[in-house]
C-alpha positions in Angstrom: -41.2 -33.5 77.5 -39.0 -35.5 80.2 -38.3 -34.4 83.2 -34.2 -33.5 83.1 -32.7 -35.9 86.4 -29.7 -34.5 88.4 -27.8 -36.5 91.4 -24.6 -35.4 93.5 -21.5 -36.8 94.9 -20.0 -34.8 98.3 -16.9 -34.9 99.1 -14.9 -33.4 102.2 -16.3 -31.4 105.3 -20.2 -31.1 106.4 -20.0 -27.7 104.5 -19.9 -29.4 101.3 -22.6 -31.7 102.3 -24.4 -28.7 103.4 -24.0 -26.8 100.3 -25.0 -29.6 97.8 -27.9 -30.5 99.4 -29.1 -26.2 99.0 -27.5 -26.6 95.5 -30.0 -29.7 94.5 -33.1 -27.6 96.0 -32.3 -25.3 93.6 -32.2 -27.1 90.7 -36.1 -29.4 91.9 -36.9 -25.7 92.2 -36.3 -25.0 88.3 -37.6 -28.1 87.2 -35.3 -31.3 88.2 -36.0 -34.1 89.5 -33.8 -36.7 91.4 -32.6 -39.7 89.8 -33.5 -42.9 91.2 -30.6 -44.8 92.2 -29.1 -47.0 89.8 -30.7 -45.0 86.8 -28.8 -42.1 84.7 -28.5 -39.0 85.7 -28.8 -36.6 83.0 -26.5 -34.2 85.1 -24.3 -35.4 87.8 -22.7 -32.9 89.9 -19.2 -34.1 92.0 -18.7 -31.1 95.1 -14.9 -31.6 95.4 -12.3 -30.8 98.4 -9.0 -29.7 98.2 -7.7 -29.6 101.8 -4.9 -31.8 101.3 -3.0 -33.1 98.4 -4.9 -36.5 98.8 -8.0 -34.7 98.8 -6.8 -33.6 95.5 -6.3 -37.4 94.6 -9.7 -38.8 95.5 -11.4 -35.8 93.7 -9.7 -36.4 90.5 -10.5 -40.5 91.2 -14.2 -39.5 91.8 -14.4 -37.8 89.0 -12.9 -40.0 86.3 -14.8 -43.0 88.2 -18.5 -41.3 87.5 -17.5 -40.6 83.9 -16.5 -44.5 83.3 -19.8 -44.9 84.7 -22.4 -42.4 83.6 -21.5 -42.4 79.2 -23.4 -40.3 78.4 -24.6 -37.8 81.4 -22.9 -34.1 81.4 -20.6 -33.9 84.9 -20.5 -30.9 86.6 -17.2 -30.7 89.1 -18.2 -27.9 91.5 -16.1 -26.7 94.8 -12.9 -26.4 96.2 -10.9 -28.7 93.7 -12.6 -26.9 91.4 -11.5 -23.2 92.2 -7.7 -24.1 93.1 -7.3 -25.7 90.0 -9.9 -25.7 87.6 -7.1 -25.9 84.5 -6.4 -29.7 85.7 -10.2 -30.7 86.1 -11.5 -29.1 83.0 -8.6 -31.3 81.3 -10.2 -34.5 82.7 -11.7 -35.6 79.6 -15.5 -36.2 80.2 -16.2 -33.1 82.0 -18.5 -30.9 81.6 -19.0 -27.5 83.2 -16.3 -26.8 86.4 -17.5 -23.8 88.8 -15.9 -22.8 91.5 -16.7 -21.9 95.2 -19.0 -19.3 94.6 -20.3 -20.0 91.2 -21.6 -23.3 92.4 -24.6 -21.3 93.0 -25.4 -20.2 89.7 -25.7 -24.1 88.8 -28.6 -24.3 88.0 -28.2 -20.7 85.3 -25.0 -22.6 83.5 -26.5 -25.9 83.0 -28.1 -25.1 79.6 -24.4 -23.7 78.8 -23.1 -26.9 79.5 -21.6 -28.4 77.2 -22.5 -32.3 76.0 -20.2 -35.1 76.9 -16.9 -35.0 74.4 -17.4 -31.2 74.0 -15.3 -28.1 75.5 -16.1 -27.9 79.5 -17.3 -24.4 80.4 -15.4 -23.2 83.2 -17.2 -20.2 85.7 -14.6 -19.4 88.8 -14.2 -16.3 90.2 -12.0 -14.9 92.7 -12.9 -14.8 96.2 -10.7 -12.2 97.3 -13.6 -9.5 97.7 -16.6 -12.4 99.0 -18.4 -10.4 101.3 -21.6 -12.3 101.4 -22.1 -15.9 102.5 -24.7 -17.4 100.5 -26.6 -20.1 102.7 -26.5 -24.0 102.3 -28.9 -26.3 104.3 -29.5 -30.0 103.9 -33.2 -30.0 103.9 -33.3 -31.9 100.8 -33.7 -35.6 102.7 -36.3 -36.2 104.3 -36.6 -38.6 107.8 -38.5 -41.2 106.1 -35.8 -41.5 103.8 -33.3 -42.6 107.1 -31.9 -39.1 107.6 -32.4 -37.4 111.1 -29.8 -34.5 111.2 -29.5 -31.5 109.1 -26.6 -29.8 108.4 -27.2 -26.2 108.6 -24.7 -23.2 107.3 -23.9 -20.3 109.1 -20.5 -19.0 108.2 -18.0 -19.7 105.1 -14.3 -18.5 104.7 -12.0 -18.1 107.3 -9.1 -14.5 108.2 -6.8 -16.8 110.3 -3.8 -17.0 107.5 -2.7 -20.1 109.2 0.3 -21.1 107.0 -0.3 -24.7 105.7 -3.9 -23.8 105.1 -5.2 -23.0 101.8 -9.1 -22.2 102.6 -8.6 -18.8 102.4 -6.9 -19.0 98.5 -10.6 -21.1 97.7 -13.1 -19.9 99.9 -12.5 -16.3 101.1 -12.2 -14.4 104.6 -14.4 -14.9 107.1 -17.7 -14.0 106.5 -21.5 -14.8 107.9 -25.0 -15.7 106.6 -27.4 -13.1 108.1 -29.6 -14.1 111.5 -32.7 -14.1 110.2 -31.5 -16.4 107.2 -30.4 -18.7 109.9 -33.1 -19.0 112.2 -35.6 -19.2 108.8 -33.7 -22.1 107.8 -33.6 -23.7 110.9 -37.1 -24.0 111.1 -37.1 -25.1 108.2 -35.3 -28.0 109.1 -37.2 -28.7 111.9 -40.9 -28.0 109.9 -39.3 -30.9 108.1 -39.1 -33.3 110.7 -35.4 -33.5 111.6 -34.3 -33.6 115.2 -30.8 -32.6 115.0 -29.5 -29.7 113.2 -25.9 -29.6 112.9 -24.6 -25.7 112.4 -21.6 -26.0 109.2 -18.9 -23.4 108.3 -15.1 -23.1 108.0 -15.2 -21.5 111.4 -18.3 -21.2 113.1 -17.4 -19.6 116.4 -16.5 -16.6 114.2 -19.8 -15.8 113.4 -21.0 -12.3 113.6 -24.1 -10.0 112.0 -23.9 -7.1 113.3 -23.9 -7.4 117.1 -24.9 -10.8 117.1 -21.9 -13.2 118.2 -22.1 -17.3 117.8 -22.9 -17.5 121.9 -26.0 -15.1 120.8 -26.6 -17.1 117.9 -27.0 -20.6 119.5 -29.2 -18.5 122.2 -31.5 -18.0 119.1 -31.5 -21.1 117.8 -32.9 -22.8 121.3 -36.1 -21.5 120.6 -36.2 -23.4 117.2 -38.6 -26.7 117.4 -35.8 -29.3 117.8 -34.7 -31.7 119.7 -30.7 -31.2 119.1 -28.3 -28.8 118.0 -24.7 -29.6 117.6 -21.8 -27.5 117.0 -19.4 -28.5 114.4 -15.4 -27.5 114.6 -14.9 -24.7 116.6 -11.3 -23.4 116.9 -9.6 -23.2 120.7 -9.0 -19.3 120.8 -12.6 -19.0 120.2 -13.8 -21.3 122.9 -14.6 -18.6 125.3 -16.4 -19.0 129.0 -19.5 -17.2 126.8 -19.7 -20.2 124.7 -18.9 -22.9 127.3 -21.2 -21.3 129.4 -24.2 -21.1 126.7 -23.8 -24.9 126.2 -23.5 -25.8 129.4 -26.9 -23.8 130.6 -28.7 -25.2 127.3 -30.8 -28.2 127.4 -31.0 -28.6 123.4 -26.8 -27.8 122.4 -25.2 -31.1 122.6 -22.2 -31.5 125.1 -19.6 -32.0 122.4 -16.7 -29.9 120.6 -14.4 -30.4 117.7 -11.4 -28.4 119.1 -8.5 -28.3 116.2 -5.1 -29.0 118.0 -3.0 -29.3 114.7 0.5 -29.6 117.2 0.9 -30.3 120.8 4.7 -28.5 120.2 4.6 -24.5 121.1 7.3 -24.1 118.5 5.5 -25.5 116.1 1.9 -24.0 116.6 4.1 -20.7 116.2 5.3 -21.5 112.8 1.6 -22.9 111.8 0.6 -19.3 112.8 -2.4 -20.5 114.7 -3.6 -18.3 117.4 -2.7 -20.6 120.6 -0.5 -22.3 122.3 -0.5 -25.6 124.2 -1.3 -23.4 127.7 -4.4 -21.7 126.2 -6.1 -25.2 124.7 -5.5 -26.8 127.4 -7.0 -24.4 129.5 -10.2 -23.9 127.2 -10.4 -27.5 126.8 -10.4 -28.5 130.8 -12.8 -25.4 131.3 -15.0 -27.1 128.9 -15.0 -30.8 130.6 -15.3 -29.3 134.2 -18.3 -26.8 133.0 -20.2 -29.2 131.3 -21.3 -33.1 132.5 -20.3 -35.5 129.7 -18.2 -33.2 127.0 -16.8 -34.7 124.7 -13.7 -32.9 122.6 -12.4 -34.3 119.8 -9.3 -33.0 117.9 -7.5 -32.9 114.6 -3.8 -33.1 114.4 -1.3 -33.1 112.1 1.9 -34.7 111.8 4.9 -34.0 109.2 5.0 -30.8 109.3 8.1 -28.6 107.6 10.7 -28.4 110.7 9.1 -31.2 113.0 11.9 -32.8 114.8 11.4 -36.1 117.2 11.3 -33.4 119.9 8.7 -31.6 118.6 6.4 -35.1 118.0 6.8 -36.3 121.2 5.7 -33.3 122.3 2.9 -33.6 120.8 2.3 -37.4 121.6 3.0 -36.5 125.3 0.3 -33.5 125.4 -2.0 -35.5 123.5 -1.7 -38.2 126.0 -2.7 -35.9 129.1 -6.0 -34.7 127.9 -9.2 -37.1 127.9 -10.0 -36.6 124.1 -12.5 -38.4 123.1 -11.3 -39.4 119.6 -8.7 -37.7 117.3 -8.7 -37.4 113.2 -5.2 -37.5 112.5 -3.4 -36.5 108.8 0.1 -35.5 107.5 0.9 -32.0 106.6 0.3 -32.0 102.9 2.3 -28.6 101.7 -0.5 -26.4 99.6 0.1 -24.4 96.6 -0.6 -20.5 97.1 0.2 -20.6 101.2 2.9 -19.3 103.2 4.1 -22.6 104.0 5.3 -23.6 100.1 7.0 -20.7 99.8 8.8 -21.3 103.1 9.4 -25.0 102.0 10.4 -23.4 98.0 13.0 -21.0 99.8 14.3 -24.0 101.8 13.5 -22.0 105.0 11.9 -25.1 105.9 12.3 -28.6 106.0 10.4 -31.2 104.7 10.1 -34.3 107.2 10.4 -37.6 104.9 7.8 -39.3 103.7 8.7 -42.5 105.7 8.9 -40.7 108.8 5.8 -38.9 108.6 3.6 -41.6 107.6 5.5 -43.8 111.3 4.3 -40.1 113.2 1.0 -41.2 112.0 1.0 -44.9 112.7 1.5 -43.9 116.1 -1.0 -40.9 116.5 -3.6 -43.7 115.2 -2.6 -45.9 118.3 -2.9 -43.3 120.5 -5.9 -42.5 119.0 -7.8 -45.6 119.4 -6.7 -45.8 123.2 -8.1 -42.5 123.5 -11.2 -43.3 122.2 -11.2 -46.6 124.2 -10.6 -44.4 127.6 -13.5 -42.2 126.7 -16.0 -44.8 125.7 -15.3 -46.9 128.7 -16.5 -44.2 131.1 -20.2 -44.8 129.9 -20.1 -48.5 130.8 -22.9 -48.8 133.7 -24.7 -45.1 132.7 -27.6 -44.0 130.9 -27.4 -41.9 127.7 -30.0 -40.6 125.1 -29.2 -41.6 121.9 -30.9 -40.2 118.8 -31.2 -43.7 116.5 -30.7 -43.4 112.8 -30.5 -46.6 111.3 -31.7 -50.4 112.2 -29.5 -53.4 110.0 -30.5 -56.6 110.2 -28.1 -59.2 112.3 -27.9 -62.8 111.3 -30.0 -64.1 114.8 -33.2 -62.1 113.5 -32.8 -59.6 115.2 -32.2 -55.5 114.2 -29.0 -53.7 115.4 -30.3 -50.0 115.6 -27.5 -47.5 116.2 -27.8 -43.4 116.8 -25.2 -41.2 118.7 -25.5 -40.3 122.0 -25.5 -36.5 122.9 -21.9 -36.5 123.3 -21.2 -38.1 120.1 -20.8 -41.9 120.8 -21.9 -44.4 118.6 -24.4 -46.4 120.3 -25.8 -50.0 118.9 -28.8 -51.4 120.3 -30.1 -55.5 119.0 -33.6 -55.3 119.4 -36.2 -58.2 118.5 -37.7 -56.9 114.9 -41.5 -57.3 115.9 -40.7 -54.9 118.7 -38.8 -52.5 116.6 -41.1 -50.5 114.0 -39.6 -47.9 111.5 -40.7 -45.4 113.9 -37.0 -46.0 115.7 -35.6 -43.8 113.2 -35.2 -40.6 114.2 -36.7 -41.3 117.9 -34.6 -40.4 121.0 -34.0 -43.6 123.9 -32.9 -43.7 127.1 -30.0 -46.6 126.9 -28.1 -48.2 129.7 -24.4 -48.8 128.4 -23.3 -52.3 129.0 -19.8 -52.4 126.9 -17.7 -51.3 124.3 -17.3 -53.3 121.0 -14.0 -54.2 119.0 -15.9 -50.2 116.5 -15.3 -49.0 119.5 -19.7 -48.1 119.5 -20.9 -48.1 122.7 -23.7 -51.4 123.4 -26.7 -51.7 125.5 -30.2 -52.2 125.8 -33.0 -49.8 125.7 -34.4 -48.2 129.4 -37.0 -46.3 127.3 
């Protein structure tokens, strides 16, 4: 009998990545095998986002776009898209099963439910309302030999903030925590598997809690696991506490870099987000972060468009961004959620909506900003050292290989090195390298000390 093949597309956060890759070791665990690439797939599973409305776009373009290409293979849409609308994707014709954020799980139970291609989808979402239990994800699924040397590693799902924009809580639940010693068995894990970096995953991580155990106790924990790296994902600014700064900045394995959501640099507009900051308190966290610890690097999200911002409220924000040394920024426009507090604010005209035109200028110039940002913080390697962890080498058209890795503070590093001097063995190795420039990327270039 043949072996039944699966493969995956992720899209979205490290979460999703996380929780595919623990979603495809369940399914080699009941019998599947990976397809190869370029063969059929007799399932193919699409792990969907739904953070913004052109989230929502790229799913459903994902989607139909694997159909076209697959005839023939059942598609399982699993994930956020999934759970806040599962109506819309079980109307894309093609699919097959849709399960939502916590019945992603069970995939590997409904797949002999599914139907075939051209039949009914069967459609498994629950509500998350009463999640209580975090059920792990880990990438552990790739192995180093296969170019992979980080591991994303869940520790926390959901989130309690009620920020108003945000939908997260509508599709994956309040705050909640996977237990310690599922953690620190799947971390080594991870490491038993050869990875050097593990990279911790969750919708807010510096919420974690079991029991008495707090994220600064957690990451304690995690030291004594047999990796080189560990490095925190997003972590959100009222939760950036000396405890924390102070753990990474003693700790000789947590890299020296945050991601430290901003969203607004107006007061009056943080307020009407409902986050639980203002400008004062980040910028306080994030300078006691940069003074505590050599090298930190803070990146940011922010947001621009948003119901009721004015030009006073975006130059603000372009004029607080500009006083802190970020080190790179992901900027987006609000995109007004179904099921928050901010559509029905919008739907009761409590709010305004900024025009489309004006938003998408906001952005142009947050970009701007945000590559001379980056340029600021890259250039103040130029002449130092830093380790970089390599993890890929592409050939250039001299002869020789470009390796490239990240540096602990989450630069992108590119290294050309002569290819009889270079084995495989780069992958996954850690270098001293001097820093000698900065390229039109914007990755750092040097040569190797080590």
């Amino acid at each position: 009998m043949k072996q039944k093949s699966v493969t995956a597309v992720t899209l979205g956060c490290k979460l999703n990545y996380a929780e595919t890759s623990a979603i495809l070791d369940m399914l080699l665990q009941e019998g599947w095998q990976l397809a190869e690439p370029g063969d059929r797939a007799d399932l193919f599973i699409v792990h969907t986002c739904a953070v913004t409305g052109q989230a929502e776009q790229k799913s459903r373009q994902q989607i139909r776009k694997i159909i076209r290409k697959n005839p023939g293979s059942r598609i399982a849409v699993i994930g956020c898209y999934a759970q806040l609308d599962p109506g819309r994707v079980a109307g894309i014709d093609g699919v097959s099963l849709v399960l939502g954020t916590t019945d992603k799980f069970e995939l590997a139970h409904y797949t002999g439910e599914a139907g075939s291609p051209g039949l009914a989808p069967l459609v498994v979402v629950s509500p998350v309302r009463d999640l209580d239990v975090a059920l792990p994800g880990s990438s552990m699924l790739c192995r180093p030999d296969k170019g992979r040397t980080r591991a994303f590693l869940k520790i926390q799902d959901g989130c309690s903030h009620g920020c108003s924009y945000c939908t997260i809580p509508n599709i994956r639940g309040r705050s909640r925590s996977v237990p310690l010693d599922v953690v620190l068995e799947r971390a080594a894990g991870i490491a038993g598997a050869g990875y050097r970096e593990i990279v911790l995953t969750g919708v807010n991580i510096a919420d974690y809690r079991d029991g008495q155990t707090r994220f600064p106790d957690l990451l304690r924990r995690l030291e004594q696991v047999d990796v080189s790296r560990i490095r925190i994902g997003s972590v959100e600014p009222d939760l950036l506490d000396l405890d924390l700064i102070g753990t990474v900045a003693a700790s000789g394995k947590i890299m020296p870099h945050f991601h430290l959501p901003l969203q607004s640099g107006s007061d009056r507009i943080l307020k009407s987000m409902g986050r639980h900051y203002d400008t004062a308190t980040y910028r306080k966290r994030f300078i006691q972060a940069v003074e505590a610890i050599p090298g930190c690097g803070i990146g940011a999200d922010v947001m621009t468009g948003y119901p009721g911002e004015g030009a006073q409220e975006f130059d603000e924000m372009y004029r607080f961004l500009e006083s802190l040394p970020t080190a790179y920024l992901h900027v987006f426009t609000c995109s007004v959620r179904p099921g928050t507090t901010l559509s029905r604010q919008v739907a009761r005209r409590e709010l305004r909506t900024v025009p489309h035109a004006e938003a998408a200028s906001r952005a142009s110039r947050l970009a701007g900003l945000a590559r001379r940002l980056e340029q600021n913080f890259a250039s103040l390697s130029v002449g130092r050292s830093l380790r970089v962890l390599f993890e890929e080498g592409v050939g250039n058209p001299d002869g020789t290989v470009r390796w490239s890795g990240y540096s602990e503070n989450y630069l992108r590093v590119d290294v050309d090195l002569d290819p009889d001097a270079t084995p495989d063995a780069m992958r996954g190795s850690v270098h001293e390298v001097l820093v000698d420039g900065v390229g039109e990327d914007l990755h750092l270039t040097g040569r190797l000390l080590s």
